[in-house]
Backbone as numpy.savetxt, mean C-alpha at the origin, in Angstrom:
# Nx Ny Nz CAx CAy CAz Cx Cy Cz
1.88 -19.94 -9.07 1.03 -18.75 -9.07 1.91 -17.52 -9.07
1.59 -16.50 -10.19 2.26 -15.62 -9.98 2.24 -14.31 -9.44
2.93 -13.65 -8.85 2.33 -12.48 -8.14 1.91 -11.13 -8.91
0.81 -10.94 -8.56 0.38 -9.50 -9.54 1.09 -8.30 -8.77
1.61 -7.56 -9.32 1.48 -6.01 -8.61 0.33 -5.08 -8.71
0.41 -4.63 -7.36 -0.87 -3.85 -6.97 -0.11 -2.44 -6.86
-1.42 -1.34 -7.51 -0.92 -0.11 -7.91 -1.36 0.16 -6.41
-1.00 1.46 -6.38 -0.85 2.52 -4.68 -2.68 2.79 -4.84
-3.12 3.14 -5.97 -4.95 3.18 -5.54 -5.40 2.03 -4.68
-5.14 1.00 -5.56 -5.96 -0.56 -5.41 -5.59 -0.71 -3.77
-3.99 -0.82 -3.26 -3.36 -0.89 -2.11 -3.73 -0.01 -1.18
-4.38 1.05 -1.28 -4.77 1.85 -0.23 -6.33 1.94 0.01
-7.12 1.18 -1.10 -8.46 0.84 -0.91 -8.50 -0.64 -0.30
-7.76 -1.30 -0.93 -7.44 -2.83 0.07 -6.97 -2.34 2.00
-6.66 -1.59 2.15 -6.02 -1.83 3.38 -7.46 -0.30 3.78
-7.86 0.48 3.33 -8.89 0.94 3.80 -10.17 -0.21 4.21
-10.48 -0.91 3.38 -11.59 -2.17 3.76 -11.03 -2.38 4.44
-9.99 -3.20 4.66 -9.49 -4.00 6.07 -9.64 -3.60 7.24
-9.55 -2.44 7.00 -9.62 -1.30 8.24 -11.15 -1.64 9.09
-12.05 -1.16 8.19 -13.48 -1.02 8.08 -13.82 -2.22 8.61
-13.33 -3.25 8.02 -13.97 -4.89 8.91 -13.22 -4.35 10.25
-12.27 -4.60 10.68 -11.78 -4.54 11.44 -12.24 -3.54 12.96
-12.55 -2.31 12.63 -13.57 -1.74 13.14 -14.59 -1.77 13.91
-15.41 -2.39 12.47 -17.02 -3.08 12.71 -16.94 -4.61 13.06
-15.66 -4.91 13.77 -15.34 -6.58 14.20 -15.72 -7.98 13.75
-15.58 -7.61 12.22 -16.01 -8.68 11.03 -15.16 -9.78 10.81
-14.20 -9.69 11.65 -13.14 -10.37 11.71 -12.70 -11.47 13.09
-13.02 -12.65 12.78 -12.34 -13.30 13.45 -10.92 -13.24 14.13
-10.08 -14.00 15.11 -8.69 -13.98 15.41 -7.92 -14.25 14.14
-8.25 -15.66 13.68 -6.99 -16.00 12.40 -7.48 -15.03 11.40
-8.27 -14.40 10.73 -8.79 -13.67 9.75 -7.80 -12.30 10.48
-8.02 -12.16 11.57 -7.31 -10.58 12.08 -5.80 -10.60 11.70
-5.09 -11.76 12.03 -3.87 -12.15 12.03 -3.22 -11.92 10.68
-4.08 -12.58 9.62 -4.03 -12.55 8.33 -3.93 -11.06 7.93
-4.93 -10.73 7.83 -5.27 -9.11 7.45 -4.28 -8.42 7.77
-3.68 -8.33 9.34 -2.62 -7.22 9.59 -1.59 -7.55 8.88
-1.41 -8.78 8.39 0.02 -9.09 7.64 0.16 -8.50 6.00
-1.66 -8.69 5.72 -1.47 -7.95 4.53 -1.55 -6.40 4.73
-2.13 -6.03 5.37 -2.10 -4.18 5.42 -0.27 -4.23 5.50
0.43 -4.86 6.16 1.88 -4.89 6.18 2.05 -4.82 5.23
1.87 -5.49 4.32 2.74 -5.78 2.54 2.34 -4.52 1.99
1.06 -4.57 1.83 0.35 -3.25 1.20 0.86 -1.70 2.14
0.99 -1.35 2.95 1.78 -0.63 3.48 3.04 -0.19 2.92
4.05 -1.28 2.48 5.32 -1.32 2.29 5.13 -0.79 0.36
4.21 -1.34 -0.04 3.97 -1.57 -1.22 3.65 0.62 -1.72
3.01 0.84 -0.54 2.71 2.25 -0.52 3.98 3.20 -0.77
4.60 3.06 0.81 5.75 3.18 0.96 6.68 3.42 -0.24
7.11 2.44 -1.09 7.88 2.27 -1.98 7.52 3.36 -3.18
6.13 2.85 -3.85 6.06 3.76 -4.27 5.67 5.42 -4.05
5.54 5.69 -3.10 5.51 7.17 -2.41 7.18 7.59 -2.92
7.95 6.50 -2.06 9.91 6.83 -2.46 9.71 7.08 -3.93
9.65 6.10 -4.88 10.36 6.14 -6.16 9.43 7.28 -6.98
8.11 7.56 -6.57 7.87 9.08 -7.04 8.42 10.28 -6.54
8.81 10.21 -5.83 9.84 11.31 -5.15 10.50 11.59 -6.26
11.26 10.34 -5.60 12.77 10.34 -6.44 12.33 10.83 -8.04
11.27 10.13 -8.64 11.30 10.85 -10.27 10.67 12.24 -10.40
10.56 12.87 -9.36 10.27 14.13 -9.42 11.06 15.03 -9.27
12.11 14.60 -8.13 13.50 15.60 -7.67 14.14 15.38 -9.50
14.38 13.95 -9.61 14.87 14.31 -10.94 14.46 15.12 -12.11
13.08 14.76 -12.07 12.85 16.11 -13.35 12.63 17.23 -12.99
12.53 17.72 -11.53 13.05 19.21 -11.46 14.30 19.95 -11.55
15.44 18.65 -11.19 16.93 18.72 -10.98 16.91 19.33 -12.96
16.29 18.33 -14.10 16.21 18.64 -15.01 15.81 19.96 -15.83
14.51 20.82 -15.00 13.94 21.75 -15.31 14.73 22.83 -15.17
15.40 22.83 -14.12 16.53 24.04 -13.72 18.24 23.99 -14.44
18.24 22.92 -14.87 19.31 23.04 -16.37 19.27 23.97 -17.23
């Protein structure tokens, strides 16, 4: 099985639901366990890309001022 990548929308509406069960206590223990591990990935997944848009922005301003 191969892994899809998930864009920063999809990843921040996935870990918003999670939230929402979580909340409204829709969630069992092993279901809770689960879930926080994925808001983890999806978190990191945020993360990353938050960095590497940075980064291509400092660069094309570093560019604009040439």
């Amino acid at each position: 099985m191969t892994k899809k990548k998930i864009g920063y929308v999809d990843a921040i509406t996935e870990i918003e639901d999670i939230l929402t069960k979580i909340e409204d206590n829709e969630l069992d223990v092993d279901e809770l366990s689960e879930k926080v591990k994925r808001v983890s990935v999806l978190l990191k997944v945020c993360k990353d890309k938050l960095h590497k848009t940075e980064s291509e922005v400092e660069n094309i301003l570093k560019e604009i001022e040439e």
